[in-house]
C-alpha angles and dihedrals in degrees: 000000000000114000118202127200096304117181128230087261096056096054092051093050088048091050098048083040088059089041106052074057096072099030078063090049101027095217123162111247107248125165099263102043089047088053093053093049107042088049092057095043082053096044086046105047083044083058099055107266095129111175138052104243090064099041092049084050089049088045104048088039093055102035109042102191140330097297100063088054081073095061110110083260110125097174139047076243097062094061117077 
């Protein structure tokens, strides 16, 4: 996961946009999950997905719900 210069705001918008994902499917924050979705919300917004209101979309429509964060997919990419 390459990071480039990202601001203050855009971590803040990356981090409300992870957390409205676990307020839809009120799931309780562990590490792995975190990992997963973290590393989606980055690889997205690198990718040009800039608000929150669309990463939170991208993010609730390709990981429904805590237990497919556990699938061997370490990026947004890996799921189909």
């Amino acid at each position: 996961m390459l990071v480039s210069c990202i601001l203050e705001a855009d971590l803040a918008v990356l981090s409300l946009s992870v957390q409205s994902w676990y307020r839809h499917y009120r799931a309780k924050p562990d590490d792995r999950t975190s990992e997963v979705i973290c590393s989606a919300a980055v690889d997205l917004f690198n990718r040009g997905h800039r608000t929150q209101e669309e990463l939170t979309r991208i993010l609730i429509a390709r990981f429904p719900g805590a237990p497919v964060t556990y699938v061997n997919a370490p990026t947004a990419g890996a799921l189909h």
